[in-house]
C-alpha positions in Angstrom: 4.8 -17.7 -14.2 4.7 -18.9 -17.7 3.4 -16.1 -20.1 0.8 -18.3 -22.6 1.4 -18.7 -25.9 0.0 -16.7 -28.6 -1.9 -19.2 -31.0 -3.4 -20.0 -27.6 -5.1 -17.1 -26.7 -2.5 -15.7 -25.6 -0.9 -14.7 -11.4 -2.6 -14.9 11.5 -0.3 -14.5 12.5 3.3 -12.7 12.1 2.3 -9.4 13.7 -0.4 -8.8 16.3 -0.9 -9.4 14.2 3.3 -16.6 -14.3 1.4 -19.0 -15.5 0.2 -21.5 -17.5 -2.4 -22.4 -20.0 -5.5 -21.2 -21.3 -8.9 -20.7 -19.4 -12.5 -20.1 -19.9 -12.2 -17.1 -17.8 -15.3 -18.5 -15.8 -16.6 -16.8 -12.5 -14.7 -18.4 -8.9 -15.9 -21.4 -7.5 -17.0 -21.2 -4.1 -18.0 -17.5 -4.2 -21.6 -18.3 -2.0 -19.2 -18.9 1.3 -16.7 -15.5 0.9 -19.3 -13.1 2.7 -18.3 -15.4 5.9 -14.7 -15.3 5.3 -14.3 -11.3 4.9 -11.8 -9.9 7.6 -13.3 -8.0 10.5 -12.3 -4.3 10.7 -8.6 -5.2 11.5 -7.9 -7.6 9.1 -7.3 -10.5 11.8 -10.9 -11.7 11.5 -12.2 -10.0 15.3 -13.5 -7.2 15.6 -11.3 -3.9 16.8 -11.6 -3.2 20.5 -12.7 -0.1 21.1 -9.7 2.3 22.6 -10.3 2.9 26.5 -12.1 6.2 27.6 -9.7 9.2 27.5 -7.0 7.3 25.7 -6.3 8.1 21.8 -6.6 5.2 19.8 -3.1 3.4 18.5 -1.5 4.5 15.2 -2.5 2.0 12.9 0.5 0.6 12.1 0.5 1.4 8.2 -0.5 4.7 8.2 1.0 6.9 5.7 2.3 4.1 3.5 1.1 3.6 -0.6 0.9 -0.1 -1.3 0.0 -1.4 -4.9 -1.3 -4.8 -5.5 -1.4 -5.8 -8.8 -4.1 -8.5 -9.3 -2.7 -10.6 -12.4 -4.3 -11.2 -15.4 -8.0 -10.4 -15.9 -10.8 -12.2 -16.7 -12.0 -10.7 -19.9 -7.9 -11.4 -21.5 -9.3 -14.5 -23.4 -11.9 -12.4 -25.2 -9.3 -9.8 -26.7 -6.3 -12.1 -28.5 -5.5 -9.1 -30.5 -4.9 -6.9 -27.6 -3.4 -9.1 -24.9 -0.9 -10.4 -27.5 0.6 -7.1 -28.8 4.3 -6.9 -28.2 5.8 -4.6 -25.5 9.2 -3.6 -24.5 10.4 -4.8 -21.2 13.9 -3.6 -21.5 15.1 -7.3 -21.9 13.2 -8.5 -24.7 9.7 -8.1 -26.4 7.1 -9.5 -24.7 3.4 -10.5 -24.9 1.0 -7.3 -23.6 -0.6 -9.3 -21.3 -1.8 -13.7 -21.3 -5.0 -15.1 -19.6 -3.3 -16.9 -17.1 -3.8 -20.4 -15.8 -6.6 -22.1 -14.2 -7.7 -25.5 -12.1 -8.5 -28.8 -13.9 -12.0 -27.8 -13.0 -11.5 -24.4 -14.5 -10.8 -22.0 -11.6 -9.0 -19.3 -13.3 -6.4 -17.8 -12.2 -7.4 -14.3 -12.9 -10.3 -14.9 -10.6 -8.4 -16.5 -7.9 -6.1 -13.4 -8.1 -8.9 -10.8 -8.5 -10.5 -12.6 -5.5 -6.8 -12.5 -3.1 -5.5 -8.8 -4.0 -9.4 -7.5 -3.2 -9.0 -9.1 0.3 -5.5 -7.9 0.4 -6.7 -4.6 -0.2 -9.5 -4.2 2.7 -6.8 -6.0 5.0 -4.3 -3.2 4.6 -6.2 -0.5 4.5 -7.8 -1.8 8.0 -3.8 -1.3 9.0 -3.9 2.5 8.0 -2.2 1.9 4.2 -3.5 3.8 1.3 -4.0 0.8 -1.6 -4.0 1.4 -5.4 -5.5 -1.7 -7.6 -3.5 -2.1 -11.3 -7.2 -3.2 -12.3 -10.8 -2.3 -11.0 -12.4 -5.7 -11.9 -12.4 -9.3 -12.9 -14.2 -8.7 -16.4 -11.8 -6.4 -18.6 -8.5 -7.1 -20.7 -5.3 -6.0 -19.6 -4.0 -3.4 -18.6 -0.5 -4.4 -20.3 2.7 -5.5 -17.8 4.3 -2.1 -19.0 0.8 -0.2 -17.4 1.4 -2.3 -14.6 4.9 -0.9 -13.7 4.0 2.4 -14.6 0.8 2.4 -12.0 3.4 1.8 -9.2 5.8 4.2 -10.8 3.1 7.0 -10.9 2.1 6.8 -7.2 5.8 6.5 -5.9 4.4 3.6 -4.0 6.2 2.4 -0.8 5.6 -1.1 -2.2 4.7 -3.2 -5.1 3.2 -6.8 -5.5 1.8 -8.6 -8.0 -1.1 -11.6 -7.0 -0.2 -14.8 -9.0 -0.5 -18.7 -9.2 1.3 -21.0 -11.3 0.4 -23.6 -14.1 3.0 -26.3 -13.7 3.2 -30.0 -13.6 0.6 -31.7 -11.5 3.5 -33.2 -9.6 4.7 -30.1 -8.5 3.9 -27.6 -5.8 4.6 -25.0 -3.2 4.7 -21.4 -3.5 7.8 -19.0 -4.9 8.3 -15.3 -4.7 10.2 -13.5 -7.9 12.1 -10.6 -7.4 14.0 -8.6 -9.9 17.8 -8.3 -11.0 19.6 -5.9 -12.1 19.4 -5.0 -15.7 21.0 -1.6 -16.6 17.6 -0.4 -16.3 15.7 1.6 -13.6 15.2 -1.1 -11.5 18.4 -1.2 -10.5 18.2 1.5 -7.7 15.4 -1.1 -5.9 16.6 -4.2 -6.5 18.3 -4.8 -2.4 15.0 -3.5 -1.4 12.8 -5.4 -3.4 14.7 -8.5 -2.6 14.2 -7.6 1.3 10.4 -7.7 0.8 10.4 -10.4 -1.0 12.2 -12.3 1.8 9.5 -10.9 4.3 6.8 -11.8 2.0 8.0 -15.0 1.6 8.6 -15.8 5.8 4.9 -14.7 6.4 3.4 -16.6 3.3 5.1 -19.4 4.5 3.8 -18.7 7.9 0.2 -17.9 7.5 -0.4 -20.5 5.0 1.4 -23.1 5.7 2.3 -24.2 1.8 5.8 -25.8 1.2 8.1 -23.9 -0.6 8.0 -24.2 -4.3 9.6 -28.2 -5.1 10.5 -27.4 -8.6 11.7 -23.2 -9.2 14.1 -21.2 -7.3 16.1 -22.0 -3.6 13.8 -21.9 -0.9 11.1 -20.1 -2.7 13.6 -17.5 -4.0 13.7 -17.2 -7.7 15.2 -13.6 -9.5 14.6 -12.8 -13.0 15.1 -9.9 -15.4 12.3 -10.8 -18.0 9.5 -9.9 -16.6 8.2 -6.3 -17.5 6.3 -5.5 -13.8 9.7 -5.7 -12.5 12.1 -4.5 -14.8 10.3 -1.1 -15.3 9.5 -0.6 -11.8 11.2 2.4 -10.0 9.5 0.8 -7.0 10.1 -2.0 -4.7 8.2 -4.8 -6.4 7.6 -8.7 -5.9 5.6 -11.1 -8.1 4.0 -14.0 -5.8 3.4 -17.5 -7.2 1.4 -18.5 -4.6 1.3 -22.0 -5.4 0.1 -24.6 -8.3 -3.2 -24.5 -9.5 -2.8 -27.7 -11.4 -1.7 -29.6 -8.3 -5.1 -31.2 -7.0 -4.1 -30.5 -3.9 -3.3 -27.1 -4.2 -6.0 -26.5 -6.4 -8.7 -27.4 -3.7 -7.0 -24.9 -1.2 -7.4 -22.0 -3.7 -11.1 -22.9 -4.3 -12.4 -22.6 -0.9 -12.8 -19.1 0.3 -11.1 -19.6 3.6 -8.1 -20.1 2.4 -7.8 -17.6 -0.2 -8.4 -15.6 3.3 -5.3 -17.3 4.9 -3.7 -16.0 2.1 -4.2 -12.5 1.8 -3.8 -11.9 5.4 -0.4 -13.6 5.6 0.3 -11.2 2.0 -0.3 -8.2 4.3 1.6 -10.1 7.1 5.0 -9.9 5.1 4.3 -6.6 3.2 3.7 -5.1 7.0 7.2 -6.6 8.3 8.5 -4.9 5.5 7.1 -1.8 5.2 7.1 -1.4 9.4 10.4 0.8 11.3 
C-alpha cells in the first residue's frame, strides 16, 4: 500500500465451506447488480437447510469469536486534506493520519471497493456465528486515523484483525499480497507468530477462492512483513493488511468492478480468517 502524498490530497470453497494515487472519491461502479450477488444466510450463496426434526441445529462454526475488519480508507478522505494529513506516531516513524487511497483508470476508488468487500465480509461472518466490529460505519466520512484503527481492535480484544485494501502500482503489475507485522520493541511483539499464521491462512484461501496470482512485484509468494505501518504496529491483536490486488492493472481492475467478484472475495476473506480462527 503506498500512503499518498500530502500536496496530493493526501486499501467457495475452503471450508464447507496501501495504495496509490489520488481519487474523486466517486460512488462504485456496478452497484445496480450487488442485490443479486449478496450471500444467502450462510455466506456460501444457498440458502441454510433447515436442521432435521428433533435434532439441535450445528454450532455455527464461529460462534463466540470478535472479528474486526477494517475497511481502508474512506470516501469522504479527499474532502478533508487538513485532517487526513496530520501526523501520527506509529512507533516507527510519523506518519500521515490517514490518504484517500487509490482508484481504477476509470475512477473506481479504492475506498469504495473496500467499503463494498469488508460490508460483505461482515454479513458472511456473522452468518458463521462471529460477532463483527467495522473501524468505519460508511463510505462518506474522513478517517478515522491508522492510530484509531489499531486502537478499535485493541478496545474489543478482538480474536482477529484485518484491514480491506487494494493497491495502486504499475499497470504491468498484479496479484494480490498479504502484510503482516514485525517486531518492533513495541506491543505488537506478543502477536506477531500469530498474526503471521493468519496471514498465511488468509493468504491460502484468497488464493483459493479467487483465483488471483500472487502479487508479481512485492513480497515471496504473497508474503510481505513490515514495521511502518500504524494498524499493525499498535495492534495488541492479531492483525493482517490485504492487498487484494492492482487496481491499475486493467485486468484486475475489471474483476474488482463487477459485483461478483467482489463476492468471491469476501467469502474467500472469511474462508482464511475461519481456518484461522477454527480449533
Amino acid at each position: 500500500m503506498r500512503a499518498l502524498a500530502a500536496s496530493v490530497l493526501a486499501v467457495c470453497g475452503l471450508i464447507t465451506s496501501a495504495c496509490g494515487g489520488a481519487v474523486s472519491g466517486g460512488p462504485a461502479a456496478g452497484q445496480a447488480a450487488e442485490q443479486a450477488a449478496r450471500p444467502q444466510a450462510d455466506g456460501t450463496g444457498a440458502p441454510s437447510a433447515p436442521a432435521p426434526a428433533g435434532r439441535a441445529p450445528a454450532a455455527k462454526p464461529l460462534s463466540g469469536k470478535l472479528v474486526v475488519v477494517d475497511p481502508g480508507h474512506n470516501g469522504g478522505n479527499f474532502r478533508a486534506p487538513k485532517a487526513i494529513n496530520r501526523k501520527v506516531n506509529v512507533l516507527t516513524q510519523w506518519k500521515a493520519c490517514d490518504t484517500t487511497g487509490t482508484a481504477t483508470a476509470g475512477g473506481y476508488s479504492e475506498a469504495a471497493f473496500t467499503w463494498d468487500v469488508s460490508t460483505r465480509l461482515v454479513k458472511i461472518l456473522r452468518s458463521r456465528g462471529a460477532q463483527v466490529k467495522l473501524t468505519r460505519q460508511n463510505n462518506t466520512g474522513v478517517g478515522p486515523c491508522i492510530t484509531e484503527r489499531a486502537a478499535i481492535g485493541n478496545r474489543s480484544k478482538a480474536d482477529a484483525a484485518i484491514s480491506v485494501h487494494a493497491d495502486g502500482s504499475a499497470t504491468r503489475n498484479r496479484g494480490f499480497h498479504v502484510i503482516m507485522p514485525k517486531k518492533i520493541n513495541g506491543p505488537v511483539d506478543p502477536v506477531v507468530g500469530a498474526s503471521s499464521r493468519l496471514g498465511v491462512a488468509v493468504r491460502d484461501a484468497f488464493r483459493k477462492g479467487t483465483g488471483l496470482p500472487y502479487s508479481t512485484y512485492i513480497g515471496s509468494k504473497a508474503l510481505d512483513y513490515r514495521n511502518d505501518l500504524g494498524g499493525l504496529n499498535l495492534s495488541t491483536v492479531p492483525k493482517i493488511f490485504v492487498e487484494t490486488g492492482n487496481m491499475k492493472n486493467p485486468a484486475e481492475a475489471a474483476k474488482f468492478q463487477d459485483p461478483r467478484f467482489r463476492q468471491k472475495i469476501a467469502l474467500a476473506l472469511a474462508n482464511g480468517l475461519q481456518h484461522y480462527l477454527e480449533p
